[in-house]
C-alpha positions as CSV (number, residue, x, y, z in Angstrom):
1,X,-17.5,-16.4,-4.2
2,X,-13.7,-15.3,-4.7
3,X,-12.2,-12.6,-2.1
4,X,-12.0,-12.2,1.6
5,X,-15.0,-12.6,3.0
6,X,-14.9,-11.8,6.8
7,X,-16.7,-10.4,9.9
8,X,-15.3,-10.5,13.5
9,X,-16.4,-8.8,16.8
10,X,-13.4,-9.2,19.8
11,X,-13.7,-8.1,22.9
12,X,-10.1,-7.8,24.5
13,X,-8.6,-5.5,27.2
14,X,-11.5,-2.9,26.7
15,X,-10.7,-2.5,23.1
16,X,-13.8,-4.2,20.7
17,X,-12.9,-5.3,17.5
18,X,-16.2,-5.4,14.9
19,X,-15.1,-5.3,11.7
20,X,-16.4,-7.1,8.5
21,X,-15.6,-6.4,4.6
22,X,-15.1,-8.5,1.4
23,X,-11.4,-7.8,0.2
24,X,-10.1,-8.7,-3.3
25,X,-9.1,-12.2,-4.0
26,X,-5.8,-10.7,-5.5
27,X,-3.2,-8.6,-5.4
28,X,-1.9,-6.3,-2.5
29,X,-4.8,-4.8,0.3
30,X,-3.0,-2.2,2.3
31,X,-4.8,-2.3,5.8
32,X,-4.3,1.7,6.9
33,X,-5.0,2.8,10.4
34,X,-3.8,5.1,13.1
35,X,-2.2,2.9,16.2
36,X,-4.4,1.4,18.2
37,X,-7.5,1.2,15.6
38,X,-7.1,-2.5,15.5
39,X,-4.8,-3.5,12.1
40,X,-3.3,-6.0,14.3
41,X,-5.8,-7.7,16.0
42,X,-7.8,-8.0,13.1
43,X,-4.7,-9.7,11.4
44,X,-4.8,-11.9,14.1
45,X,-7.7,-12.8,13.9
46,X,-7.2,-13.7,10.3
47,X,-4.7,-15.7,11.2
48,X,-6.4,-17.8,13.6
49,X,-4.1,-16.4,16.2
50,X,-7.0,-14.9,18.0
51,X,-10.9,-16.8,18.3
52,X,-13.7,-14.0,17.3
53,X,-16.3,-15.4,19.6
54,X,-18.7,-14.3,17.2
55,X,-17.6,-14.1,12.7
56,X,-16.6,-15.8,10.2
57,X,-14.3,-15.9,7.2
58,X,-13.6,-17.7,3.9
59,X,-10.9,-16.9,1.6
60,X,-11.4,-17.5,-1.9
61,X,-14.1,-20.2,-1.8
62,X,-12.3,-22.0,1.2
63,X,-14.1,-21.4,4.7
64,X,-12.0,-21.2,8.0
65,X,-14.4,-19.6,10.4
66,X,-17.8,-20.0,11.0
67,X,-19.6,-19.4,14.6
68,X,-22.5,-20.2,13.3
69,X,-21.4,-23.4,12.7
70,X,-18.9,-23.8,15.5
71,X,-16.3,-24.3,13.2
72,X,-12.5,-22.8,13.2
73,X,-10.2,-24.0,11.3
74,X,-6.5,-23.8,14.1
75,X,-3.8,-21.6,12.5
76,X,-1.2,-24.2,11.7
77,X,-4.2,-25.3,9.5
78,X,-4.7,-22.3,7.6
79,X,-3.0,-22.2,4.3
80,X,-1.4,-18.8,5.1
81,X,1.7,-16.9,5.7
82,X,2.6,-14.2,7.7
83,X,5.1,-12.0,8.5
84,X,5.6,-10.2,11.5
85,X,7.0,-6.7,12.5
86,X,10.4,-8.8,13.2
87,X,11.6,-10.8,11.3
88,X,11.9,-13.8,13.9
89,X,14.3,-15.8,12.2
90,X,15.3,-19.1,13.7
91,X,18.9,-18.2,15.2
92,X,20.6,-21.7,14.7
93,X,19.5,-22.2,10.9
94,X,21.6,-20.7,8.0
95,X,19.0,-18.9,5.9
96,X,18.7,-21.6,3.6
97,X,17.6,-23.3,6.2
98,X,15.6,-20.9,7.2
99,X,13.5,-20.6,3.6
100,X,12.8,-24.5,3.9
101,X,12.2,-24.9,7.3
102,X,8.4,-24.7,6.1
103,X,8.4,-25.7,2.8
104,X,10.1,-29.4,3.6
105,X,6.8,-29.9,5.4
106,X,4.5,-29.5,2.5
107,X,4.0,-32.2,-0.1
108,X,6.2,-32.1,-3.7
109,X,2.6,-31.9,-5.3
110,X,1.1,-28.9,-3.6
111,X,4.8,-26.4,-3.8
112,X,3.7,-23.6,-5.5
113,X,7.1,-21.7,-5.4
114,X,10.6,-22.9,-5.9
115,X,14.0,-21.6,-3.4
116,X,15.6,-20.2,-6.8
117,X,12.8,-18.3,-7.7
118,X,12.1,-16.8,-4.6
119,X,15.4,-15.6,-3.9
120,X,16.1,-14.2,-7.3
121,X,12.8,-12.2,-6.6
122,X,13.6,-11.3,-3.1
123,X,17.7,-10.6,-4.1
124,X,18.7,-13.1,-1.5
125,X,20.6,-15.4,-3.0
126,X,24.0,-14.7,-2.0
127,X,22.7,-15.2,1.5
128,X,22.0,-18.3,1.8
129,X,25.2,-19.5,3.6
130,X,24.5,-16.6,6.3
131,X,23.0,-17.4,10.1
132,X,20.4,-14.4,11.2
133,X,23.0,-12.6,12.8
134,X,25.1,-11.6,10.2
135,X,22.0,-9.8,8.2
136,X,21.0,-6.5,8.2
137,X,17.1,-5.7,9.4
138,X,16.2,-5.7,5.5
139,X,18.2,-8.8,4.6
140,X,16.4,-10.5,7.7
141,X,13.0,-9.1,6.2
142,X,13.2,-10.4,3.0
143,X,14.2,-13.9,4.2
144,X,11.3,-13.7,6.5
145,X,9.0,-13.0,3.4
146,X,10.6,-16.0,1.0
147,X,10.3,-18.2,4.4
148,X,6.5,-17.3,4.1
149,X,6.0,-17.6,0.0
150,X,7.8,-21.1,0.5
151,X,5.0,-22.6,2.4
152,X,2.7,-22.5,-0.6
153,X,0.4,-20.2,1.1
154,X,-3.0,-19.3,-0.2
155,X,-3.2,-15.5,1.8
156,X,0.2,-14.0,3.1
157,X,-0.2,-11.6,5.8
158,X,2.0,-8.9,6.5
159,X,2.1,-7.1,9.6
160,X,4.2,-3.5,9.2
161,X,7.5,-5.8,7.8
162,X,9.4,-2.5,7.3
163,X,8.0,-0.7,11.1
164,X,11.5,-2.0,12.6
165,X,13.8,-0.3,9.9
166,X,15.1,3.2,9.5
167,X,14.4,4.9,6.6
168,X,17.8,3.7,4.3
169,X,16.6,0.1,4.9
170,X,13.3,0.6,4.0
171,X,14.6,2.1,0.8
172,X,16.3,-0.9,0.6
173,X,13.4,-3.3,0.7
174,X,10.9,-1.4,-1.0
175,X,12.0,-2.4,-4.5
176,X,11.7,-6.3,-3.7
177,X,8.1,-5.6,-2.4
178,X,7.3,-4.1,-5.6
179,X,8.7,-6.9,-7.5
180,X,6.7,-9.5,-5.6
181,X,3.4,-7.4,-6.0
182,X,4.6,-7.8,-9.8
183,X,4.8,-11.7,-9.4
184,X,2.8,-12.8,-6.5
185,X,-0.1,-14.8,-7.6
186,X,-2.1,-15.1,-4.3
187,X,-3.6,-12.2,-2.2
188,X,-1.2,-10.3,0.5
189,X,-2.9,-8.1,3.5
190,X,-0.8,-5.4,4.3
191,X,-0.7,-3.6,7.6
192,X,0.7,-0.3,7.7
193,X,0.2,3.2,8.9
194,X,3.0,4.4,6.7
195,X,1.2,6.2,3.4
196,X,4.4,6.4,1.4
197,X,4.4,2.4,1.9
198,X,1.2,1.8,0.8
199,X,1.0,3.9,-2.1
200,X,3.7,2.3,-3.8
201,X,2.7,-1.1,-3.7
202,X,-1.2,-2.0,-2.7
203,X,-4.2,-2.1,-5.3
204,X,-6.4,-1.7,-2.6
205,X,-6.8,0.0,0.3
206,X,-9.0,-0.4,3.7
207,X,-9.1,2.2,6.4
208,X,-9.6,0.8,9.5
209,X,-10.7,3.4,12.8
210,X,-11.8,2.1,16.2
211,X,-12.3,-1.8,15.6
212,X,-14.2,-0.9,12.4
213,X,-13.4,-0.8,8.6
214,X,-14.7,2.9,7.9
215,X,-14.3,2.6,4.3
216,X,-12.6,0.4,1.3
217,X,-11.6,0.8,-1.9
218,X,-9.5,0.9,-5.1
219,X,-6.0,3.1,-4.0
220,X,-6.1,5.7,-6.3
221,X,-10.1,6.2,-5.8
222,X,-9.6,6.1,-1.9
223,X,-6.2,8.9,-1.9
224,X,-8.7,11.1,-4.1
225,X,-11.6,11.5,-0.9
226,X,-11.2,14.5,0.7
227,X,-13.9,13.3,3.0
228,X,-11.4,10.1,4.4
229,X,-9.0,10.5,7.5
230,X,-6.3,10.0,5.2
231,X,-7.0,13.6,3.8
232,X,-6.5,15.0,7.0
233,X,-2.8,13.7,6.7
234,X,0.1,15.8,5.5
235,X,1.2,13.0,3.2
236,X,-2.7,13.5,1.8
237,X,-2.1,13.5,-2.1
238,X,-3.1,11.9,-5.4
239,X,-1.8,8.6,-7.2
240,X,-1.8,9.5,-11.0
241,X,-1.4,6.3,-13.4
242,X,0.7,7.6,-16.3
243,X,2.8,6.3,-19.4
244,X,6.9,7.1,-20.0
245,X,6.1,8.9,-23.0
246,X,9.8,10.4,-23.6
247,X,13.6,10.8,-22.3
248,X,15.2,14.5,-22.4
249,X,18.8,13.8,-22.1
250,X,19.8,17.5,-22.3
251,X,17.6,18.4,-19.2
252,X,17.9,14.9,-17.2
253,X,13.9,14.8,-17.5
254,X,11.5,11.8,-18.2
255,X,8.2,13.4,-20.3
256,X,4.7,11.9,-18.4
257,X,1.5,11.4,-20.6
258,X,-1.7,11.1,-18.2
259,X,-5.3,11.6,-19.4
260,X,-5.0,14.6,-18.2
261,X,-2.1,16.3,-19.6
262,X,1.9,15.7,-19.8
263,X,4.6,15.7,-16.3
264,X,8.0,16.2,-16.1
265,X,10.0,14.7,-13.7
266,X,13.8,14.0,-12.9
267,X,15.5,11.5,-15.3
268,X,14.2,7.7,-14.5
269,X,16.0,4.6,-16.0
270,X,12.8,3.2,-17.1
271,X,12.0,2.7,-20.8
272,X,9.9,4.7,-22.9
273,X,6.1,3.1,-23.0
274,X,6.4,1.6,-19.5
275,X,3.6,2.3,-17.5
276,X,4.6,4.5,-13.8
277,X,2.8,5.5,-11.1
278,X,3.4,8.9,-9.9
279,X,2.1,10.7,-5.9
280,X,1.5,13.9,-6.1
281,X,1.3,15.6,-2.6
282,X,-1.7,18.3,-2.2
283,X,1.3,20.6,-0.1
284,X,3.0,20.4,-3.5
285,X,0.2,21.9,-5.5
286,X,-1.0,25.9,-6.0
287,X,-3.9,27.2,-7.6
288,X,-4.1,30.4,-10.4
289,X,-7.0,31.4,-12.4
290,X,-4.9,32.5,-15.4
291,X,-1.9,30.6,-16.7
292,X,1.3,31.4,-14.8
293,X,3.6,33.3,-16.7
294,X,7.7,32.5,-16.9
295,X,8.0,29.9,-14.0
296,X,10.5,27.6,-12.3
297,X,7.6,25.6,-11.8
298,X,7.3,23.0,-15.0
299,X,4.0,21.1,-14.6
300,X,1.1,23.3,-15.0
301,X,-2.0,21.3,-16.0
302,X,-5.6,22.9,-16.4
303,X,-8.3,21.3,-14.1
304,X,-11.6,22.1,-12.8
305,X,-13.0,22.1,-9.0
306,X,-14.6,19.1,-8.0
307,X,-15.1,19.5,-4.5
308,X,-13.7,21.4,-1.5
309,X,-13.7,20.5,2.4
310,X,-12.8,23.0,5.3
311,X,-10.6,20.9,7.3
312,X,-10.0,23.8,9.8
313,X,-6.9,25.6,11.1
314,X,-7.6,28.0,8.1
315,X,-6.7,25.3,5.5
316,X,-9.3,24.0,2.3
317,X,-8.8,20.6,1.0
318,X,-9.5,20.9,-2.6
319,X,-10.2,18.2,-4.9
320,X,-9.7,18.4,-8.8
321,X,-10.5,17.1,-12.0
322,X,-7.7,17.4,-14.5
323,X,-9.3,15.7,-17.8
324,X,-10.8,12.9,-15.9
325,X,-7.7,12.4,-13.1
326,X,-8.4,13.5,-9.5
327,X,-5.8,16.1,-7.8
328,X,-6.0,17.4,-4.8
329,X,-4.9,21.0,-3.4
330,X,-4.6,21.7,0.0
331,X,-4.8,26.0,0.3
332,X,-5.5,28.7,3.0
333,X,-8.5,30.3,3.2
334,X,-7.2,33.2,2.6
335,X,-5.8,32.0,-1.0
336,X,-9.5,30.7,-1.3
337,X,-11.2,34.1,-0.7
338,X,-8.6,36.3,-2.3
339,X,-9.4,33.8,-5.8
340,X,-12.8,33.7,-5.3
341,X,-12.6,29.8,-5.4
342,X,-16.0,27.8,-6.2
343,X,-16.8,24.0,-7.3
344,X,-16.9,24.1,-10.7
345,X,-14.4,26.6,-11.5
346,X,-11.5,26.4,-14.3
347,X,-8.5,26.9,-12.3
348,X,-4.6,26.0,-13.1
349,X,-2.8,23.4,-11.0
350,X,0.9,24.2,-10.6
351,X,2.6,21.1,-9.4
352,X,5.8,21.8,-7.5
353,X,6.5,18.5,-7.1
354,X,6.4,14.9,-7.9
355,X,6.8,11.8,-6.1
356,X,7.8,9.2,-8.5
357,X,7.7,5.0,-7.6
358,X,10.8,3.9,-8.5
Protein backbone atom coordinates (compact mmCIF):
# COMPACT_ATOMS: atom_id res chain seq x y z
CA UNK A 1 0.00 0.00 0.00
CA UNK A 2 1.33 3.52 -1.06
CA UNK A 3 1.40 6.46 1.69
CA UNK A 4 2.71 6.81 5.11
CA UNK A 5 1.70 4.35 7.14
CA UNK A 6 2.70 4.91 10.85
CA UNK A 7 1.80 4.55 14.51
CA UNK A 8 4.15 5.44 17.49
CA UNK A 9 3.57 5.73 21.28
CA UNK A 10 6.88 7.72 23.11
CA UNK A 11 7.15 8.18 26.41
CA UNK A 12 9.76 11.11 27.02
CA UNK A 13 10.15 13.80 29.78
CA UNK A 14 6.42 13.34 30.86
CA UNK A 15 5.21 14.17 27.43
CA UNK A 16 3.56 10.80 25.59
CA UNK A 17 3.64 10.73 22.07
CA UNK A 18 0.62 8.19 20.44
CA UNK A 19 -0.01 9.08 17.28
CA UNK A 20 -0.77 6.96 14.16
CA UNK A 21 -2.34 8.00 10.56
CA UNK A 22 -1.77 6.97 6.82
CA UNK A 23 -0.52 10.21 5.07
CA UNK A 24 -0.37 10.61 1.17
CA UNK A 25 2.32 9.00 -0.80
CA UNK A 26 2.71 12.51 -2.56
CA UNK A 27 2.91 15.80 -2.55
CA UNK A 28 3.24 18.34 0.54
CA UNK A 29 1.53 17.13 4.31
CA UNK A 30 1.59 20.21 6.44
CA UNK A 31 1.98 18.79 10.03
CA UNK A 32 -0.05 21.81 12.07
CA UNK A 33 0.14 21.99 15.84
CA UNK A 34 0.28 24.47 18.69
CA UNK A 35 4.03 24.16 20.54
CA UNK A 36 4.48 21.56 22.43
CA UNK A 37 1.72 19.11 20.81
CA UNK A 38 4.46 16.95 19.51
CA UNK A 39 5.24 17.99 15.54
CA UNK A 40 8.72 17.48 16.42
CA UNK A 41 9.06 14.40 18.17
CA UNK A 42 6.88 12.74 15.90
CA UNK A 43 9.29 13.95 12.99
CA UNK A 44 11.83 12.35 14.95
CA UNK A 45 10.54 9.62 15.19
CA UNK A 46 10.07 9.37 11.52
CA UNK A 47 13.36 9.93 11.07
CA UNK A 48 14.70 7.28 13.09
CA UNK A 49 16.14 9.98 15.40
CA UNK A 50 14.04 8.72 18.16
CA UNK A 51 13.05 4.60 18.93
CA UNK A 52 9.07 4.31 19.55
CA UNK A 53 9.28 1.48 21.96
CA UNK A 54 6.14 0.38 20.62
CA UNK A 55 4.91 1.37 16.28
CA UNK A 56 5.72 0.95 13.21
CA UNK A 57 6.05 2.69 9.86
CA UNK A 58 6.44 2.03 6.09
CA UNK A 59 6.65 4.53 3.52
CA UNK A 60 5.37 3.75 0.25
CA UNK A 61 5.63 0.00 0.23
CA UNK A 62 9.09 0.09 2.02
CA UNK A 63 8.93 -0.84 5.92
CA UNK A 64 11.38 0.86 8.42
CA UNK A 65 9.78 0.07 11.72
CA UNK A 66 8.18 -2.70 13.06
CA UNK A 67 8.06 -3.61 16.99
CA UNK A 68 6.35 -6.33 16.32
CA UNK A 69 8.95 -7.69 14.53
CA UNK A 70 11.90 -6.09 16.35
CA UNK A 71 12.90 -4.46 13.42
CA UNK A 72 14.24 -0.56 12.91
CA UNK A 73 15.69 0.29 10.20
CA UNK A 74 18.91 3.18 11.93
CA UNK A 75 18.47 6.65 10.34
CA UNK A 76 21.57 6.90 8.20
CA UNK A 77 19.58 3.91 6.60
CA UNK A 78 16.51 5.60 5.85
CA UNK A 79 16.19 6.91 2.44
CA UNK A 80 15.14 10.33 3.71
CA UNK A 81 15.95 13.93 4.03
CA UNK A 82 15.42 16.38 6.41
CA UNK A 83 15.77 19.72 7.22
CA UNK A 84 15.93 21.31 10.32
CA UNK A 85 14.87 24.67 11.92
CA UNK A 86 18.61 25.78 11.11
CA UNK A 87 20.04 25.37 8.45
CA UNK A 88 23.21 23.60 9.89
CA UNK A 89 25.47 24.04 7.13
CA UNK A 90 28.95 22.61 7.31
CA UNK A 91 31.06 25.86 7.95
CA UNK A 92 34.37 24.89 6.11
CA UNK A 93 32.51 23.74 2.70
CA UNK A 94 31.63 26.27 -0.08
CA UNK A 95 28.00 25.57 -0.78
CA UNK A 96 28.74 23.54 -3.65
CA UNK A 97 30.25 21.57 -1.41
CA UNK A 98 27.81 21.71 0.73
CA UNK A 99 24.87 20.35 -2.00
CA UNK A 100 27.29 17.18 -2.72
CA UNK A 101 28.49 16.47 0.49
CA UNK A 102 25.54 13.77 0.46
CA UNK A 103 24.96 13.07 -2.90
CA UNK A 104 28.83 11.92 -3.71
CA UNK A 105 27.93 9.14 -1.40
CA UNK A 106 25.06 7.72 -3.35
CA UNK A 107 25.67 5.51 -6.34
CA UNK A 108 25.54 7.21 -10.21
CA UNK A 109 22.52 4.66 -10.71
CA UNK A 110 20.21 5.58 -7.91
CA UNK A 111 20.68 9.94 -8.24
CA UNK A 112 17.37 11.01 -8.72
CA UNK A 113 18.26 14.81 -9.02
CA UNK A 114 21.03 16.66 -10.64
CA UNK A 115 23.18 19.99 -8.90
CA UNK A 116 21.81 22.16 -11.99
CA UNK A 117 18.46 21.31 -11.58
CA UNK A 118 18.22 21.85 -8.09
CA UNK A 119 19.72 25.06 -7.96
CA UNK A 120 17.82 26.52 -10.79
CA UNK A 121 14.74 25.40 -8.74
CA UNK A 122 15.98 26.57 -5.53
CA UNK A 123 17.57 30.08 -7.26
CA UNK A 124 20.92 29.18 -5.78
CA UNK A 125 23.11 29.06 -8.40
CA UNK A 126 25.07 32.11 -8.15
CA UNK A 127 26.03 30.76 -4.69
CA UNK A 128 27.84 28.16 -5.13
CA UNK A 129 31.31 29.83 -4.70
CA UNK A 130 29.96 31.16 -1.22
CA UNK A 131 31.07 29.57 2.51
CA UNK A 132 27.89 29.58 5.06
CA UNK A 133 28.82 32.70 6.39
CA UNK A 134 28.39 34.98 3.68
CA UNK A 135 24.47 33.81 3.23
CA UNK A 136 21.61 35.24 4.42
CA UNK A 137 19.14 32.90 6.76
CA UNK A 138 17.07 32.18 3.44
CA UNK A 139 20.04 31.70 1.20
CA UNK A 140 21.37 29.17 3.96
CA UNK A 141 17.64 27.57 3.91
CA UNK A 142 17.44 26.89 0.56
CA UNK A 143 20.96 25.30 0.38
CA UNK A 144 19.88 23.26 3.25
CA UNK A 145 16.83 22.00 1.15
CA UNK A 146 18.95 21.26 -2.28
CA UNK A 147 21.63 19.54 0.23
CA UNK A 148 18.51 17.28 1.20
CA UNK A 149 16.89 16.71 -2.54
CA UNK A 150 20.50 15.72 -3.48
CA UNK A 151 20.64 12.65 -1.47
CA UNK A 152 17.97 10.97 -3.70
CA UNK A 153 15.57 10.79 -0.80
CA UNK A 154 12.44 8.80 -0.85
CA UNK A 155 10.42 11.22 2.19
CA UNK A 156 12.04 14.72 2.92
CA UNK A 157 11.20 16.05 6.17
CA UNK A 158 11.01 19.48 7.05
CA UNK A 159 11.01 20.71 10.42
CA UNK A 160 9.57 24.71 10.52
CA UNK A 161 12.69 25.69 7.68
CA UNK A 162 11.40 29.28 7.78
CA UNK A 163 10.80 29.43 12.15
CA UNK A 164 14.34 31.18 12.22
CA UNK A 165 13.58 33.98 9.67
CA UNK A 166 11.80 37.29 9.97
CA UNK A 167 9.07 37.98 7.97
CA UNK A 168 11.13 39.68 4.60
CA UNK A 169 13.11 36.39 4.47
CA UNK A 170 10.33 34.25 4.62
CA UNK A 171 8.84 36.19 1.77
CA UNK A 172 11.97 35.51 0.27
CA UNK A 173 11.82 31.72 0.36
CA UNK A 174 8.29 31.14 0.08
CA UNK A 175 8.34 31.30 -3.80
CA UNK A 176 11.12 28.46 -4.04
CA UNK A 177 8.95 26.27 -1.73
CA UNK A 178 6.20 26.64 -4.10
CA UNK A 179 8.19 25.82 -7.00
CA UNK A 180 9.51 22.66 -5.47
CA UNK A 181 5.94 21.54 -4.37
CA UNK A 182 5.45 22.20 -8.33
CA UNK A 183 8.43 19.75 -9.17
CA UNK A 184 9.00 17.53 -6.26
CA UNK A 185 8.19 14.00 -7.17
CA UNK A 186 8.45 12.33 -3.62
CA UNK A 187 6.39 13.11 -0.53
CA UNK A 188 7.61 16.23 1.96
CA UNK A 189 6.20 16.42 5.79
CA UNK A 190 5.98 19.69 6.79
CA UNK A 191 6.07 20.96 10.29
CA UNK A 192 4.67 24.22 11.02
CA UNK A 193 2.45 26.14 13.23
CA UNK A 194 2.47 29.03 10.88
CA UNK A 195 -1.18 28.94 8.86
CA UNK A 196 -0.07 31.41 6.22
CA UNK A 197 2.82 28.77 5.53
CA UNK A 198 0.82 25.99 5.10
CA UNK A 199 -1.83 27.22 3.10
CA UNK A 200 0.23 28.24 0.37
CA UNK A 201 1.99 25.20 -0.21
CA UNK A 202 0.68 21.68 1.39
CA UNK A 203 -2.13 19.38 -0.30
CA UNK A 204 -2.68 17.99 2.93
CA UNK A 205 -3.01 18.83 6.20
CA UNK A 206 -2.75 16.96 9.80
CA UNK A 207 -3.57 18.57 13.01
CA UNK A 208 -1.71 17.23 15.59
CA UNK A 209 -2.82 18.18 19.71
CA UNK A 210 -1.32 16.48 22.76
CA UNK A 211 0.80 13.53 21.15
CA UNK A 212 -2.25 12.68 18.96
CA UNK A 213 -3.31 13.34 15.29
CA UNK A 214 -6.91 14.87 16.04
CA UNK A 215 -7.80 14.95 12.55
CA UNK A 216 -6.43 14.74 8.68
CA UNK A 217 -7.33 15.81 5.62
CA UNK A 218 -7.37 17.44 2.18
CA UNK A 219 -6.30 21.50 2.91
CA UNK A 220 -9.06 23.18 1.63
CA UNK A 221 -11.71 20.51 3.22
CA UNK A 222 -9.83 20.80 6.65
CA UNK A 223 -9.64 25.22 6.59
CA UNK A 224 -13.47 24.81 5.82
CA UNK A 225 -14.32 22.86 9.64
CA UNK A 226 -15.54 25.17 11.98
CA UNK A 227 -15.44 22.38 14.37
CA UNK A 228 -11.16 22.11 14.05
CA UNK A 229 -8.77 24.18 16.46
CA UNK A 230 -7.66 25.84 13.45
CA UNK A 231 -11.11 27.75 13.42
CA UNK A 232 -10.50 28.99 16.67
CA UNK A 233 -7.50 30.94 15.07
CA UNK A 234 -7.59 34.46 13.79
CA UNK A 235 -5.92 33.49 10.62
CA UNK A 236 -9.12 30.86 10.47
CA UNK A 237 -10.33 31.34 6.74
CA UNK A 238 -11.06 29.54 3.49
CA UNK A 239 -8.75 28.25 0.51
CA UNK A 240 -10.85 28.90 -2.74
CA UNK A 241 -9.36 27.05 -6.01
CA UNK A 242 -10.07 29.59 -8.79
CA UNK A 243 -9.11 30.23 -12.55
CA UNK A 244 -7.40 33.83 -13.91
CA UNK A 245 -10.26 34.50 -15.96
CA UNK A 246 -9.30 38.21 -17.01
CA UNK A 247 -6.76 41.33 -16.73
CA UNK A 248 -8.28 44.92 -16.09
CA UNK A 249 -5.52 47.23 -16.97
CA UNK A 250 -7.50 50.39 -16.35
CA UNK A 251 -8.28 49.32 -12.65
CA UNK A 252 -4.95 47.21 -11.94
CA UNK A 253 -7.41 44.16 -11.25
CA UNK A 254 -7.11 40.44 -12.10
CA UNK A 255 -11.02 39.03 -12.74
CA UNK A 256 -11.39 35.35 -10.50
CA UNK A 257 -13.83 32.66 -11.85
CA UNK A 258 -14.76 30.06 -8.93
CA UNK A 259 -17.69 27.69 -8.97
CA UNK A 260 -19.12 29.89 -7.04
CA UNK A 261 -19.05 33.25 -8.61
CA UNK A 262 -16.33 35.81 -9.96
CA UNK A 263 -13.21 37.81 -7.41
CA UNK A 264 -11.46 40.68 -8.02
CA UNK A 265 -8.27 41.21 -6.72
CA UNK A 266 -5.16 43.58 -7.14
CA UNK A 267 -3.33 43.19 -10.58
CA UNK A 268 -1.19 39.74 -10.56
CA UNK A 269 1.48 38.99 -13.37
CA UNK A 270 0.04 35.60 -13.96
CA UNK A 271 -1.58 34.75 -17.30
CA UNK A 272 -5.02 34.45 -18.14
CA UNK A 273 -6.30 30.66 -17.71
CA UNK A 274 -3.66 29.80 -14.94
CA UNK A 275 -5.16 28.20 -12.21
CA UNK A 276 -4.58 30.42 -8.45
CA UNK A 277 -5.30 29.67 -5.13
CA UNK A 278 -6.81 32.34 -3.21
CA UNK A 279 -7.36 32.63 1.30
CA UNK A 280 -9.95 34.28 2.25
CA UNK A 281 -9.86 35.25 5.99
CA UNK A 282 -13.37 34.82 7.93
CA UNK A 283 -12.35 38.58 9.79
CA UNK A 284 -12.50 39.70 6.09
CA UNK A 285 -16.02 38.63 5.46
CA UNK A 286 -19.66 40.38 6.46
CA UNK A 287 -22.92 39.10 6.14
CA UNK A 288 -26.44 41.04 4.51
CA UNK A 289 -29.63 39.60 3.73
CA UNK A 290 -30.26 41.85 0.74
CA UNK A 291 -27.69 42.83 -1.81
CA UNK A 292 -25.52 45.79 -0.64
CA UNK A 293 -26.17 48.79 -2.34
CA UNK A 294 -23.19 51.29 -3.88
CA UNK A 295 -20.06 49.83 -2.03
CA UNK A 296 -16.34 50.13 -1.78
CA UNK A 297 -16.50 46.63 -1.13
CA UNK A 298 -16.14 44.67 -4.81
CA UNK A 299 -16.67 40.90 -4.13
CA UNK A 300 -20.10 40.31 -3.11
CA UNK A 301 -21.00 36.64 -3.81
CA UNK A 302 -24.53 34.96 -2.83
CA UNK A 303 -24.21 31.92 -0.49
CA UNK A 304 -26.22 29.96 1.82
CA UNK A 305 -25.64 28.94 5.70
CA UNK A 306 -24.16 25.74 6.11
CA UNK A 307 -23.41 25.60 9.58
CA UNK A 308 -22.66 27.85 12.53
CA UNK A 309 -20.53 27.31 15.93
CA UNK A 310 -20.52 29.60 19.09
CA UNK A 311 -16.95 29.87 19.76
CA UNK A 312 -17.61 32.17 22.73
CA UNK A 313 -16.47 35.72 23.66
CA UNK A 314 -19.64 36.82 21.77
CA UNK A 315 -18.32 35.71 18.31
CA UNK A 316 -20.27 32.96 15.66
CA UNK A 317 -18.09 31.05 13.39
CA UNK A 318 -20.12 30.71 10.32
CA UNK A 319 -19.62 28.35 7.62
CA UNK A 320 -21.00 28.89 3.92
CA UNK A 321 -21.86 27.46 0.86
CA UNK A 322 -21.26 29.69 -2.11
CA UNK A 323 -22.38 27.40 -5.25
CA UNK A 324 -20.63 24.48 -3.97
CA UNK A 325 -17.27 26.49 -2.26
CA UNK A 326 -17.08 26.69 1.54
CA UNK A 327 -16.59 30.27 3.22
CA UNK A 328 -16.46 31.00 6.42
CA UNK A 329 -17.69 34.24 8.42
CA UNK A 330 -16.65 34.88 11.71
CA UNK A 331 -19.61 37.56 13.31
CA UNK A 332 -20.92 38.88 16.73
CA UNK A 333 -23.77 37.72 18.17
CA UNK A 334 -25.16 40.59 18.16
CA UNK A 335 -24.95 40.85 14.08
CA UNK A 336 -26.43 37.24 14.42
CA UNK A 337 -29.51 38.22 16.33
CA UNK A 338 -30.09 41.57 14.90
CA UNK A 339 -30.21 39.39 11.12
CA UNK A 340 -32.04 36.70 12.38
CA UNK A 341 -29.28 34.27 11.09
CA UNK A 342 -30.27 30.46 10.73
CA UNK A 343 -28.56 27.33 8.81
CA UNK A 344 -30.07 27.32 5.68
CA UNK A 345 -30.62 30.85 5.03
CA UNK A 346 -29.76 32.87 1.67
CA UNK A 347 -27.39 35.49 2.89
CA UNK A 348 -24.78 37.79 0.84
CA UNK A 349 -21.03 37.45 1.64
CA UNK A 350 -19.17 40.73 1.30
CA UNK A 351 -15.54 39.93 1.04
CA UNK A 352 -13.27 42.76 2.13
CA UNK A 353 -10.45 41.04 1.39
CA UNK A 354 -8.37 38.58 -0.40
CA UNK A 355 -5.24 36.83 0.23
CA UNK A 356 -3.82 35.89 -2.95
CA UNK A 357 -0.65 33.06 -3.37
CA UNK A 358 1.63 34.62 -5.31
Amino acid sequence: MSGIDFSFRLEQDGFQLDAKAILPGSGITALFGRSGSGKTSLLRCIAGLEQAGTGHLRINNACWQDSTKDLFVPPHQRDLGYVFQEAALFPHLRVKGNLEYGWRRIPSAERKGNLTHICEILGIGELLQRYPHQLSGGEKQRVAVGRALLNSPKLLLMDEPMAALDRPRKAEIMPYLERLHAEADIPIIYVTHDLEELARIADHLALIENGHILRQGPLAKMFASIDLPIAQDEDAGAIIKTQITQHDDKFHLTHLNFCGGEILVSRIQRAVGEPLNIRIHARDVSLALQPPGESSILNVVQAVIAEMLDQGAGRIMVRLDAGGTPLLARITHKSQARLGLEVGMPVYAQIKSVAVSI
